[in-house]
N, C-alpha and C positions, 0 to 999 in steps of 0.2 A: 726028488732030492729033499732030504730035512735041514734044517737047522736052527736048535731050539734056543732060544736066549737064554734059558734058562740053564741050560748044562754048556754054553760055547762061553767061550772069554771073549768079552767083547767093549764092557763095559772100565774102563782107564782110573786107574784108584793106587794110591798110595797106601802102604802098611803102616799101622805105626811105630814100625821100627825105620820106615824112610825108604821099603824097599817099592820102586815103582812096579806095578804088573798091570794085565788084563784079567778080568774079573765075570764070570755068569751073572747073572741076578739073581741065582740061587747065593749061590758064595756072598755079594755082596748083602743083601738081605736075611740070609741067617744068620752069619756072623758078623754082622754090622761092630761089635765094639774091637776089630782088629785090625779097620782099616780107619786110618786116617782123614781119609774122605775123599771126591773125584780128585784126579789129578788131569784135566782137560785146559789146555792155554787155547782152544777155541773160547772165544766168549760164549755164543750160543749152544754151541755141545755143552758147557759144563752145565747152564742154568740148564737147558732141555733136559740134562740126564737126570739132575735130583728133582725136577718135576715129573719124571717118569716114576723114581723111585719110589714116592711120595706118594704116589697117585696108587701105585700098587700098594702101598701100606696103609692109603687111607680105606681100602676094600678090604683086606685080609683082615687088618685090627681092629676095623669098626669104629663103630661110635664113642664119645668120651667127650668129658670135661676135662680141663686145670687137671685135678688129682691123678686123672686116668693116664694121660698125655704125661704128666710129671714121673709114674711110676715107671714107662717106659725105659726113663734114663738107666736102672736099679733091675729091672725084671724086663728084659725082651721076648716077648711073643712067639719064640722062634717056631713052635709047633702049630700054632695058627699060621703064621706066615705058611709053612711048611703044606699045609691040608687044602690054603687057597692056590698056591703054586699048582699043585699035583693033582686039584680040580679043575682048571684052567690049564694044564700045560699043552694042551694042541694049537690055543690061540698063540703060545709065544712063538710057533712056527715060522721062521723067517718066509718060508717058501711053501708055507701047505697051500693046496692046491682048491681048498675051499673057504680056510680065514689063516691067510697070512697077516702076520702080525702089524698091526697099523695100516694094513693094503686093501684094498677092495679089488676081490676075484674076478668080479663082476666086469671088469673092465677087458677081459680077453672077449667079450660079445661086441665090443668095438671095432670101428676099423681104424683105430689109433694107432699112428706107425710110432715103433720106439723113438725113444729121445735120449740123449746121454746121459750118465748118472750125474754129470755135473752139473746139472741144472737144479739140484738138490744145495749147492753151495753155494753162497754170496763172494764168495774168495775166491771161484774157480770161472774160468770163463766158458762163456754158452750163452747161445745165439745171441742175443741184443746186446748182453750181460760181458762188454767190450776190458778186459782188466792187463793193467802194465806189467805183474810181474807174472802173468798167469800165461801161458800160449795154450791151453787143451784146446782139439781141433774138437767139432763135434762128429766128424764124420769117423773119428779114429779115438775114440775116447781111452783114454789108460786105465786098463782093469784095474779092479779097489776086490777087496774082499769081500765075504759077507758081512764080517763084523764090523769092517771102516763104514758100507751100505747103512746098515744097521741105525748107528750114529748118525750118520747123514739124516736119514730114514727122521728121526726122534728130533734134530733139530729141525729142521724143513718145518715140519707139521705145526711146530709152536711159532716159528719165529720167521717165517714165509713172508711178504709185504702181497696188499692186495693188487689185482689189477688186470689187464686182460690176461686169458689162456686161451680162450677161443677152440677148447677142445669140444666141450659136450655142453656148455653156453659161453657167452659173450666172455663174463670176467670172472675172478673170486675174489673174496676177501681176504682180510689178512688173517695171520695166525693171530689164536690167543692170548699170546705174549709179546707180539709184533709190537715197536713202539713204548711201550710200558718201562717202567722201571723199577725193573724184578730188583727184590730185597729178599737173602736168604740168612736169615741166621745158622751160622756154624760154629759146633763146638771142637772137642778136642780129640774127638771119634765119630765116624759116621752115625753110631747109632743116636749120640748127641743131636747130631745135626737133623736126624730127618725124627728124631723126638719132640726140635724144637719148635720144627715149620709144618707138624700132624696136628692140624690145629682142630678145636674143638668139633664136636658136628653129634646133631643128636641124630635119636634112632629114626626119625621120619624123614629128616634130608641123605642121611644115608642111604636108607632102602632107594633113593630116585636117582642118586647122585653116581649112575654106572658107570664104569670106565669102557673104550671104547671094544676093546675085546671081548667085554661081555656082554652085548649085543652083536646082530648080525647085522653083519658091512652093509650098508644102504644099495639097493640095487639101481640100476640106470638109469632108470624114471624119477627116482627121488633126486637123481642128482643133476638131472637135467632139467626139473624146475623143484627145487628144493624151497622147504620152507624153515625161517631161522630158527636154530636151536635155541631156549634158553638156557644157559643151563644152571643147573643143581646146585651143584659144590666144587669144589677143589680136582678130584677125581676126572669128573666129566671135563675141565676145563685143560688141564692134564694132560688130555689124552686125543684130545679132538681130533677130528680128521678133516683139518684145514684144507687138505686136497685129495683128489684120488692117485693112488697114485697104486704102481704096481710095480716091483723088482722084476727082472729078468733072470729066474733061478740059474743056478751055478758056479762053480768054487770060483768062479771072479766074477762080478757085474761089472755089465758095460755098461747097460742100457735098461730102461725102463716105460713103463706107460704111464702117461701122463694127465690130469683133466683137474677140474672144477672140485673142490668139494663141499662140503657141509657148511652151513654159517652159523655161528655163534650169534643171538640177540641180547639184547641189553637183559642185564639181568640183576635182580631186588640183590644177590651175593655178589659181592665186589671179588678180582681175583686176590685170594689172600697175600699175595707176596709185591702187592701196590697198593701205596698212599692212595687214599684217597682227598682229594682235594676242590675248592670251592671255586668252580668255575663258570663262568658268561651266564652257562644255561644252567648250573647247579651243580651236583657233586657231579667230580669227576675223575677216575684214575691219575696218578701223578706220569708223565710222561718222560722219557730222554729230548733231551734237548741240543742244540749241537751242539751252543756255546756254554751251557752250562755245568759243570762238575757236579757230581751227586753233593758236595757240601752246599752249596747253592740253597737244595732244597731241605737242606737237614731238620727245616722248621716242621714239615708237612712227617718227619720221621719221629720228632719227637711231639706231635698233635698239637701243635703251635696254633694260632691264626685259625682255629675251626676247621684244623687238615684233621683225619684220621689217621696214626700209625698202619701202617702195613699189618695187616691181622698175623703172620709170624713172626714182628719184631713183640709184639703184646705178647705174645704166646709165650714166646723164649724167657722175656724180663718177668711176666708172674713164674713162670717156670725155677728162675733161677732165684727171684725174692723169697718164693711160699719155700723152698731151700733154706734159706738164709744165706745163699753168696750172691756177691756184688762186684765180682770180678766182672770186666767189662766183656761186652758181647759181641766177639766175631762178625764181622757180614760182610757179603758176597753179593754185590752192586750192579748192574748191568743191564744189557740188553742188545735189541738192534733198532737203529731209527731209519724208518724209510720215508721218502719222499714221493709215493702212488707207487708204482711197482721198482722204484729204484732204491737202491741203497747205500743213504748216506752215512753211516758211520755202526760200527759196535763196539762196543764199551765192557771193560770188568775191571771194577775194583774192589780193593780190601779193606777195610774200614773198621772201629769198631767204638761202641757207645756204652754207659756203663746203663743197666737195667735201672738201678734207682734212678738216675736221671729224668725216667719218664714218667716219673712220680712226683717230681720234683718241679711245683708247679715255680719259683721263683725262678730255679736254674734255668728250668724249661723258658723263662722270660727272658733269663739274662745272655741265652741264646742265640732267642729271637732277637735283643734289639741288635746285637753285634753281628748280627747279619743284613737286619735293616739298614745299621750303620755303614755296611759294609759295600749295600748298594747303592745309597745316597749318595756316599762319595765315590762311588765306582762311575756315576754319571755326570756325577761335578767333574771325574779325572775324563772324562772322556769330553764333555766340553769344553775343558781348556785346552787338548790336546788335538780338538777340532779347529780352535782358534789360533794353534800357533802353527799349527799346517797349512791354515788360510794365509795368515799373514808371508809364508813360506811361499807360498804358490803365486800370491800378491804381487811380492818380492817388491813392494813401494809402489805400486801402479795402482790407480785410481778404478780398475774394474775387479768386481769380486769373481774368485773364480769359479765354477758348473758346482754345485753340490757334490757332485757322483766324482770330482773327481778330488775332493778332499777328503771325502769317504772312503773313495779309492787308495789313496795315499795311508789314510788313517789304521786302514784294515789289512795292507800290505806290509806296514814296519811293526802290525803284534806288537803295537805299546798296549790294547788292553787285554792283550793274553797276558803279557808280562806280569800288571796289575794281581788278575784272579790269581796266576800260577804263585804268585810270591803266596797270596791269604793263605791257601789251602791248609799248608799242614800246619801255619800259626790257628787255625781256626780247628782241627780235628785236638792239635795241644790246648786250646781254648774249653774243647769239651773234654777233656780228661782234665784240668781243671776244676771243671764244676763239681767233677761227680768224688771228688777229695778236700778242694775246698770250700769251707764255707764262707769267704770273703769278695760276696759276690760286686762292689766297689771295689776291690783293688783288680778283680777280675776286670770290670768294665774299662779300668783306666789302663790296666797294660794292653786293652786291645784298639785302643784311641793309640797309643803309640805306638804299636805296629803300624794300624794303617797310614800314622805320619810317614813313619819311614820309607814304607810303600808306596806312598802317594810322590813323595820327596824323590826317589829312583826310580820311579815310573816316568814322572816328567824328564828326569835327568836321560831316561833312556830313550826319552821319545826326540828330543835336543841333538841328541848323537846320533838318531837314524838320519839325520836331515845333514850330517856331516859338520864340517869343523871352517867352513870359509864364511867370509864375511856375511853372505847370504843367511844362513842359516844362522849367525850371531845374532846378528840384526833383527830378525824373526824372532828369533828367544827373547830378547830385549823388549821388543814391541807387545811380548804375549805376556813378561814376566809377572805379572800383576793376577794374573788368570791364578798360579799356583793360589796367593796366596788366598784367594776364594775356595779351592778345596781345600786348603789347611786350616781357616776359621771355624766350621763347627766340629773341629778335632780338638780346637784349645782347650782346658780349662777354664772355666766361669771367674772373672775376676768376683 
């Protein structure tokens, strides 16, 4: 049985006239400026898929600077694109019987019994992988197509968490975007978008920098004591084959085989679509965090504090300067955070920053300190909000109550989800501010009175979790003094 990626629709994309379809990667890649861009409300499928895309454009178009990358927007490659496709089209074989696409063949020499195809999904339930709104049995798995597989297929490999498998050794590790906090610049057509994040690469990281189809699938030995990858570029990281893994040909997959795959090693190229940042042991990828919002770390986006930009947010902003526009820049936020082989949360958001900004070394400050400010008092708001839930639990008695359960109380009523969720969008209106005006004191001081307010209806809210009887009066009464320690260095300077 065939089924080629490159002539099936498989891949989920918007038109720019709004009409939604399924899409080849032929289709999507040659005429990149008539689609809009992925249309996936998966968080992980959508990042997977333009890292897929990407990964094939950074082989067909090769090498480039700035100028090269920029012409892309203006002149698309399509006949190149076109002659690596039709070079490589047997590897995009879902099902060929020697290099299926992302699969290792090599695994029908096993005596690996199938496994469900939902083992591919963090949303779906399978074996350990216990989920409320999910019942798939594994013994009866609900057929998917090839091209829902597909997708599966393409997120799995990037965004897998490490941990045992205990097929063909002990554990594996994670995917190469597991954890991380992918930053995608998008414009206002696909071919925009994967112009913007084809980020530089000369001809000698090129030539190493393979994608995984174009080598052959690692046989059994390699994968049963494997040694780590470095890799390359962009391409290689791309495309990895975080696991082995093998479909179960036919017009529905149930099932699949399962195992260990390849490991990725630390490597002198950072993955381009993550900050890098200054940590314990020295630079280090910017990560998802639980409780943190991607505005959080917007310092390490705009190269604040000794972070690096995301090598495609640099990309996008010289791209759109050496231009001359300054219209702000789209980005597509996200990730998965795992916890060893479990999964705690995934994330997408939409966001956007103006290009000069990162140029803009004052704005770039006036930023950073309103985020500084933002977490000095996010800790003042959280101690006094510690304090009036002691005194709550107190309730006038002379023994202090267990930490863990004023913690417990404190993290139960989201008084300081309340706090961050109110900043957010004053602090994204905060950076479209900068990049229009230049009055960066009157910028500082309207974000001092934000977070009065904030701070002011953050306690108010955390007063009203505790209810309205005397108890809870009296509490507030005993704590009222705490407020006014976070509102002091929000005053102005007599």
């Amino acid at each position: 049985m065939t089924c080629s990626l490159l002539t099936e629709s498989w891949i989920p994309l918007v038109s720019t006239s709004g009409i939604r379809s399924t899409a080849s990667i032929t289709d999507a890649l040659l005429t990149p400026s008539q689609w809009r861009g992925i249309d996936s409300t998966n968080p992980i499928e959508c990042l997977a898929l333009h890292r897929l895309l990407l990964a094939i454009c950074h082989r067909a178009i090769g090498p480039g600077d700035i100028n090269d990358r920029a012409n892309l927007l203006d002149v698309w490659p399509t006949q190149q694109i076109q002659e690596y496709l039709n070079h490589w089209a047997d590897r995009f074989n879902l099902f060929d019987p020697i290099h299926p696409f992302l699969q290792v063949a090599a695994l029908t020499q096993t005596e690996l019994s199938p496994r469900p195809w939902t083992l591919l999904c963090p949303e779906r339930a399978s074996g350990a992988n216990r989920l409320l709104w999910d019942h798939s049995i594994d013994a009866n798995p609900e057929p998917i197509t090839p091209a829902a597989a597909a997708r599966a297929l393409v997120a799995h490999l990037q965004f897998t968490p490490g941990g045992l498998v205990k097929a063909l050794r002990t554990s594996a590790t994670r995917g190469p975007a597991c954890g991380l906090l992918v930053i995608i610049p998008t414009g206002n057509t696909l071919q925009e978008t994967l112009a913007f994040s084809l980020v530089q690469q000369s001809t000698a990281d090129h030539q190493l920098d393979l994608a995984a189809w174009e080598v052959d699938p690692p046989p059994i030995e390699a994968l049963t004591t494997p040694r780590p990858v470095v890799p390359s570029g962009p391409a290689q990281r791309y495309s990895a084959l975080s696991r082995a893994l093998l479909l179960e040909p036919g017009q529905a997959v149930t099932h699949l085989r399962y195992a260990e795959g390849l490991s990725l090693d630390e490597s002198p190229i950072p993955d381009p679509m993550a900050a890098m940042v200054t940590g314990k042991k020295g630079p280090m990828p910017l990560m998802l965090r639980e409780s943190r919002a991607m505005w959080r770390d917007a310092n390490a986006l705009m190269g604040a504090e000794g972070s690096i930009p995301p090598e495609t947010i640099r990309n996008a902003a010289a791209i759109r300067m050496g231009r001359g526009e300054f219209d702000p820049i789209d980005l597509l936020a996200g990730g998965l955070l795992p916890d060893k082989a479990k999964v705690v949360l995934w994330r997408l958001e939409e966001r956007r920053i103006s290009p000069a900004l990162l140029a803009q070394g004052n704005a770039v400050a006036v930023a950073q300190a309103a985020l500084d400010l933002a977490e000095s008092t996010g800790t003042a708001m959280r101690k006094a909000a510690f304090s009036l839930f002691t005194s709550w639990l107190k309730n006038g008695g002379e023994h202090s109550p267990a930490t863990a359960d004023i913690t417990g109380l404190l993290d139960s009523t989201q008084v300081m989800a309340h706090y961050w969720a109110h900043l957010e969008p004053e602090f994204w209106d905060l950076i479209d501010q900068l990049s229009t005006t230049p009055d960066a004191d009157a910028i500082a001081k309207g974000w001092a009175n934000t977070l009065k307010r904030t701070v002011t209806a953050t306690w108010n809210n955390a007063i009203r979790s505790l209810g309205t009887d005397g108890r809870a009066l009296a509490a507030a009464g005993r704590s009222s003094h705490q407020l006014g320690r976070v509102l002091k260095p929000l005053l102005p300077a007599n």
